[in-house]
C-alpha positions in Angstrom: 174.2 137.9 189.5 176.3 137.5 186.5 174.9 139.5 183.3 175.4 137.1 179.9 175.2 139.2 177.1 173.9 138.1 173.6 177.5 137.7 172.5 178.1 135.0 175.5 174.4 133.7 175.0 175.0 133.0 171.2 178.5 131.3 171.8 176.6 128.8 174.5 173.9 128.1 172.3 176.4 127.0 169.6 178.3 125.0 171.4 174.8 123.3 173.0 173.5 122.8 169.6 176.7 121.2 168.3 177.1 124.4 165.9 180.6 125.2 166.7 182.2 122.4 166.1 181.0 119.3 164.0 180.3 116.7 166.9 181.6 113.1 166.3 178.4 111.1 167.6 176.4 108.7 166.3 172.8 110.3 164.2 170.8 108.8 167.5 173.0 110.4 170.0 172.5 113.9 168.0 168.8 113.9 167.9 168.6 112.8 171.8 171.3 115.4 172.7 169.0 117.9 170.6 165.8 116.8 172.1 164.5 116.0 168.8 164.6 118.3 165.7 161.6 120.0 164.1 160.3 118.2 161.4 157.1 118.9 159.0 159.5 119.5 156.3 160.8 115.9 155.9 164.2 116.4 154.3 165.1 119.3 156.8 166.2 117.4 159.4 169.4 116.3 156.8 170.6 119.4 156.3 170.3 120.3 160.5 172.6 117.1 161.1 175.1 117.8 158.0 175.8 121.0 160.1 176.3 119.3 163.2 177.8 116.2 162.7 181.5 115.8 161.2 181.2 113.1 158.6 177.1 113.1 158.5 175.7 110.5 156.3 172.1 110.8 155.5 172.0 107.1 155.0 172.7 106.7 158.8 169.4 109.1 159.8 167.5 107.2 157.2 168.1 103.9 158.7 167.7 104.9 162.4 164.0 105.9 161.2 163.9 102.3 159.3 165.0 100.6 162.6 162.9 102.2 164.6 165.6 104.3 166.9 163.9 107.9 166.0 160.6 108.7 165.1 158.6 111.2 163.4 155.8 112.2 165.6 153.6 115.2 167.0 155.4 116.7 170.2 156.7 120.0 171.0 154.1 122.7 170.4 152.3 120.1 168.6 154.3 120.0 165.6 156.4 117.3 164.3 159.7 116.4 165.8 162.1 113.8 164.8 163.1 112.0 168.4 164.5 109.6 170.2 162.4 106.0 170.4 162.9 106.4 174.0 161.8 110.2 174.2 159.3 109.6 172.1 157.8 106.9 174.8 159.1 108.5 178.0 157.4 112.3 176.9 154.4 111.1 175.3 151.9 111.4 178.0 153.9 114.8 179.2 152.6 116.5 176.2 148.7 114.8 175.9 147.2 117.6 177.4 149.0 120.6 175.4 148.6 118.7 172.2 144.3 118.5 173.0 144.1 122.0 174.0 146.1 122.8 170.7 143.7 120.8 168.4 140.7 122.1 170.6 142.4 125.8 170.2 141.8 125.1 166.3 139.0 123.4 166.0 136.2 124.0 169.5 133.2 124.5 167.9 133.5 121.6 166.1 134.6 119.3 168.7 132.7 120.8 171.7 129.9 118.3 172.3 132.5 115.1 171.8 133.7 113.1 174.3 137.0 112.7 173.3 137.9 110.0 175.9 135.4 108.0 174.0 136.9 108.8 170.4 140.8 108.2 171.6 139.4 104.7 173.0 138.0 103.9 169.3 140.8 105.0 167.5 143.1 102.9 170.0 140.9 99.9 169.3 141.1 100.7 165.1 145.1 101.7 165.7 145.9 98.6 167.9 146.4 96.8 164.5 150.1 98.2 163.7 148.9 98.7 160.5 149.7 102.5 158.9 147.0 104.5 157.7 146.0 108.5 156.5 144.0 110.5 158.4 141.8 109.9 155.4 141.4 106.2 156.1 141.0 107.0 159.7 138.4 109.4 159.1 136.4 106.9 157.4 136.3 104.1 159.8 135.7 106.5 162.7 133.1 108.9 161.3 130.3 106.5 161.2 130.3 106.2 165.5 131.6 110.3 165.6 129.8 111.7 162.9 129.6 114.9 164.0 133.1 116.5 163.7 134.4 117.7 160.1 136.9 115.1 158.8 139.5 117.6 159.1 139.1 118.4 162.7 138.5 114.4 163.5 141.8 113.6 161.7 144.1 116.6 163.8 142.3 115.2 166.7 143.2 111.6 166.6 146.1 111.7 165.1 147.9 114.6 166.0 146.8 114.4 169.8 144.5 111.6 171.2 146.6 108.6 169.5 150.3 108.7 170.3 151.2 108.1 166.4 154.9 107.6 164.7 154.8 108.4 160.5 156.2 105.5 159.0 158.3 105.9 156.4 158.9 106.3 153.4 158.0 109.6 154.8 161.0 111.3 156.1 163.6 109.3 154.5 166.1 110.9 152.4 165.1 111.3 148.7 162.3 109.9 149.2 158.8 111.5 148.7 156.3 109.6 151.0 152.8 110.9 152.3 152.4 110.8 155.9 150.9 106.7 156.8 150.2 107.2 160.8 150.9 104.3 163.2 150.0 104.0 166.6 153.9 104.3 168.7 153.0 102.0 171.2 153.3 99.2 168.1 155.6 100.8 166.3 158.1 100.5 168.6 156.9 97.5 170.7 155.8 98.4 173.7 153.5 101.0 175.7 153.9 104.7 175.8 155.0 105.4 179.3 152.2 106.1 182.0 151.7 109.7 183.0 153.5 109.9 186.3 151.0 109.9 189.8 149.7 113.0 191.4 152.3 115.4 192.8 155.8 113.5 191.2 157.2 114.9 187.6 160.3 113.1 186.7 159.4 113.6 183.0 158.8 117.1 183.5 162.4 117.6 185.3 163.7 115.6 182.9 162.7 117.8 180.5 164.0 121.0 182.1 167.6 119.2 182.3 167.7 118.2 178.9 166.4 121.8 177.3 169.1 123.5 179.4 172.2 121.1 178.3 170.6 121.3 174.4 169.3 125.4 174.6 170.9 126.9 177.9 171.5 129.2 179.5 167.7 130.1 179.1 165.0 131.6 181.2 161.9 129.9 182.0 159.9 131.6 179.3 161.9 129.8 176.5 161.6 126.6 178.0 157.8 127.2 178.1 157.9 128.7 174.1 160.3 125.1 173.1 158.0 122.8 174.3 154.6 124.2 174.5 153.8 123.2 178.1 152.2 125.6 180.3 152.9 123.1 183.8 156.6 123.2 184.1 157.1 125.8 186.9 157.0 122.7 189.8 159.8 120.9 187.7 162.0 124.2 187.6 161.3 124.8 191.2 161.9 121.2 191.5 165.5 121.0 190.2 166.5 124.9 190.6 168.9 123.9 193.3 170.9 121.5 190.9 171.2 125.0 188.6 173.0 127.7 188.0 171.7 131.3 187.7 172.5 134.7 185.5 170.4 137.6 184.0 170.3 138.6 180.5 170.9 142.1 179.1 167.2 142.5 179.1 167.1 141.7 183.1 165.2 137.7 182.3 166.5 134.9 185.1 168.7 132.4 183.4 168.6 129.2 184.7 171.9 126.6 183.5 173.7 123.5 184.5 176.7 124.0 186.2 178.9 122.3 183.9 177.6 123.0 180.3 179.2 124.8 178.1 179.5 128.6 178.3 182.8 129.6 175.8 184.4 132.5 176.0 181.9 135.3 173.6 185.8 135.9 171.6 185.4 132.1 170.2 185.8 132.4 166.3 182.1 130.8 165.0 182.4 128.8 161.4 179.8 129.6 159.1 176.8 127.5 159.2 173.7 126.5 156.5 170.6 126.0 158.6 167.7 124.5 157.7 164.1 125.7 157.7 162.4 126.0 161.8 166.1 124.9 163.3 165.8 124.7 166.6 168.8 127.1 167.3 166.1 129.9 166.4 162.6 128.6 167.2 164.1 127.2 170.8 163.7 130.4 172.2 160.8 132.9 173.3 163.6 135.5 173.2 165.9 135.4 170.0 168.5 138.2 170.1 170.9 135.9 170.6 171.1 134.3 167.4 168.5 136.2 165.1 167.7 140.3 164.9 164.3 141.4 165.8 164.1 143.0 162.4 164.6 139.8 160.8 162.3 137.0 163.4 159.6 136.6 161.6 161.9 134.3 159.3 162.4 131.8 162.0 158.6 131.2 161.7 158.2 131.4 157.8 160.9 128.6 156.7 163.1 130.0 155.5 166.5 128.8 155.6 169.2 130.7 157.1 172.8 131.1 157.1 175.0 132.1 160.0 178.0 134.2 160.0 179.8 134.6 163.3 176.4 133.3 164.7 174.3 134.6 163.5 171.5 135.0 161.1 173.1 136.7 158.0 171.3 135.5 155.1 168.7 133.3 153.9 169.7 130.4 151.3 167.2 128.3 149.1 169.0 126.2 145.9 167.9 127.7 142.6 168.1 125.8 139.1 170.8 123.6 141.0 172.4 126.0 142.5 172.6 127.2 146.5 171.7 130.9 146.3 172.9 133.2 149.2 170.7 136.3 149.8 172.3 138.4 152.7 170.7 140.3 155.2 173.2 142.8 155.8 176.6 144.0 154.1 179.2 140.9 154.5 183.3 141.7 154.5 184.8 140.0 151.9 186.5 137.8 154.4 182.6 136.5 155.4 181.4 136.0 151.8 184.4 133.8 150.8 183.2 131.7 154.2 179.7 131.8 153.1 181.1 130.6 149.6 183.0 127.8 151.0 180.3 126.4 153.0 177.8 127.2 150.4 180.1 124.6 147.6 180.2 122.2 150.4 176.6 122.5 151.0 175.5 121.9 147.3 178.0 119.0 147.1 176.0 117.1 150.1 172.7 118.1 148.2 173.3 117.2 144.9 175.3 113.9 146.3 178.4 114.8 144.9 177.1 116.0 141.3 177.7 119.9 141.7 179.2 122.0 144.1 177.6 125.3 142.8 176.9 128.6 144.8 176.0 132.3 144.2 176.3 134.9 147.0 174.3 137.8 146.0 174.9 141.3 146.0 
């Protein structure tokens, strides 16, 4: 079986997540091909397309969330994605169980003697409305018939599990501070989430392996399982394995890919890229070495922004008193800070909408 080392592995996962070359496709397209981009930090998602797309215009993210095409909602590893409409409706139900047993995970004790069945059918009836609301407002009309849960655990419950919910903006629009207004998806975006599929059959879950693999492969089964949070995917890997393609890893893992995805050669040159906090090139993986140092993980998980030079993580970036401040990791050639430098000016030019273009480098 064919060894991919992390060389090989970073180059695919570049290409997959449209990190070696700016793709030409429309901001819908992207977030589909991507399977939806990681999104508590509302203005994050701008700065993972402006590294992705050639000619990115925040306006055109901005006003697939006004129209309805993406959505903010809990998902993957219940935490929020911007997805697909479509996604968001045909994974839904994939995901209800995960996102219970993380709420429960959180908060048992508190919810241990509630029937939840019986709370997700009252806060369908209050939600059924279309109208937006807190978890604060939700809290209130629901604590009087479930007064027995803390507000705070009630709230994560319905909203973040037992309620398929979009954010409506203003929240996540660019420039644009907006607190988080929940709205039930199914009247959001017109019709019903789709049904969880009968016993025995998992399109969604297939599905789902196919389009991890085109936006994250080659990857074993374990990172599939760390990307999306769901414990019940080995029947949809078993499912479609004949449809894949298999290697090992350095560290001996299974790989699983489709046949004809991109693997370039591990000599391609990589550009220099500015990535925003919990990208999914880094937090789509159990196993990271192929974009991030072990020494350095724990970066991927605390938001900090990161900076890749010849793929990988170099150097954290945050903009200080208008300016986007480069802190390397390690030593960079003076070849590789003149790179950083250049994508750094154009980097504060799409942040300050064309008002500065200023970038330090550090020591």
């Amino acid at each position: 079986m064919t060894v991919l080392d992390d060389r090989a592995l970073n180059r695919a996962t570049l290409a997959r997540q449209l990190l070696l070359d700016r793709a030409k496709l429309p901001v819908v397209d992207a977030v589909a091909h991507l399977c939806g981009l990681q999104a508590q930090e509302p203005q994050e998602p701008f700065v993972g397309m402006w590294s992705r797309l050639a000619a990115f215009d925040p306006a055109a993210l901005s006003g697939s969330l006004t129209s309805r095409n993406v959505v903010r909602t809990h998902l993957m590893r219940r935490t929020v994605h911007l997805v697909a409409a479509e996604d968001a409706l045909a994974w839904r139900s994939r995901h209800d169980a995960m996102l219970r047993q993380r709420v429960l995970g959180v908060y048992r004790d508190e919810l241990r003697d509630v029937d939840l069945d019986g709370l997700a059918a009252d806060a369908e009836e209050l939600m059924a409305d279309g109208e937006p609301r807190t978890a604060a407002e939700i809290v209130r009309e629901l604590a009087g018939r479930w007064p027995g849960p803390g507000p705070r655990a009630l709230g994560e419950m319905v909203v973040a599990a037992l309620v398929p919910m979009a954010q409506a903006p203003p929240r996540g629009l660019w420039r644009t501070k907006g607190g988080v207004r929940n709205v039930a998806l199914s009247s959001w975006l017109g019709r019903p989430v789709d049904p969880p599929a009968p016993d025995g059959a998992d399109p969604v879950g297939r599905e789902l392996v196919r389009r991890y693999l085109a936006a994250h492969g080659p990857a074993a089964t374990a990172d599939l399982r760390a990307w999306s949070g769901l414990a019940g995917l080995p029947a949809a890997v078993a499912a479609v394995r004949d449809e894949l393609v298999r290697f090992r890893d350095e560290r001996g893992r299974e790989l699983l890919d489709l046949p004809d995805a991109p693997r370039p050669d591990p000599d391609t040159p990589a550009p220099v890229r500015f990535l925003p906090a919990f990208d999914n090139a880094i937090l789509g993986y159990q196993e990271r070495g192929r974009i991030i140092d072990d020494g350095h993980r724990g970066l991927s998980v605390a938001g900090e922004r990161v900076v890749l030079v010849d793929g990988r993580v170099s150097a954290t970036w945050r903009v200080v008193e208008g300016a986007v401040t480069v802190e390397p990791l390690r030593p960079l050639s003076g070849a590789d800070r003149a790179a950083v430098a250049d994508e750094g000016r154009e980097m504060a030019f799409f942040l300050s909408d064309g008002e500065s273009d200023r970038v330090r480098v550090q020591s």
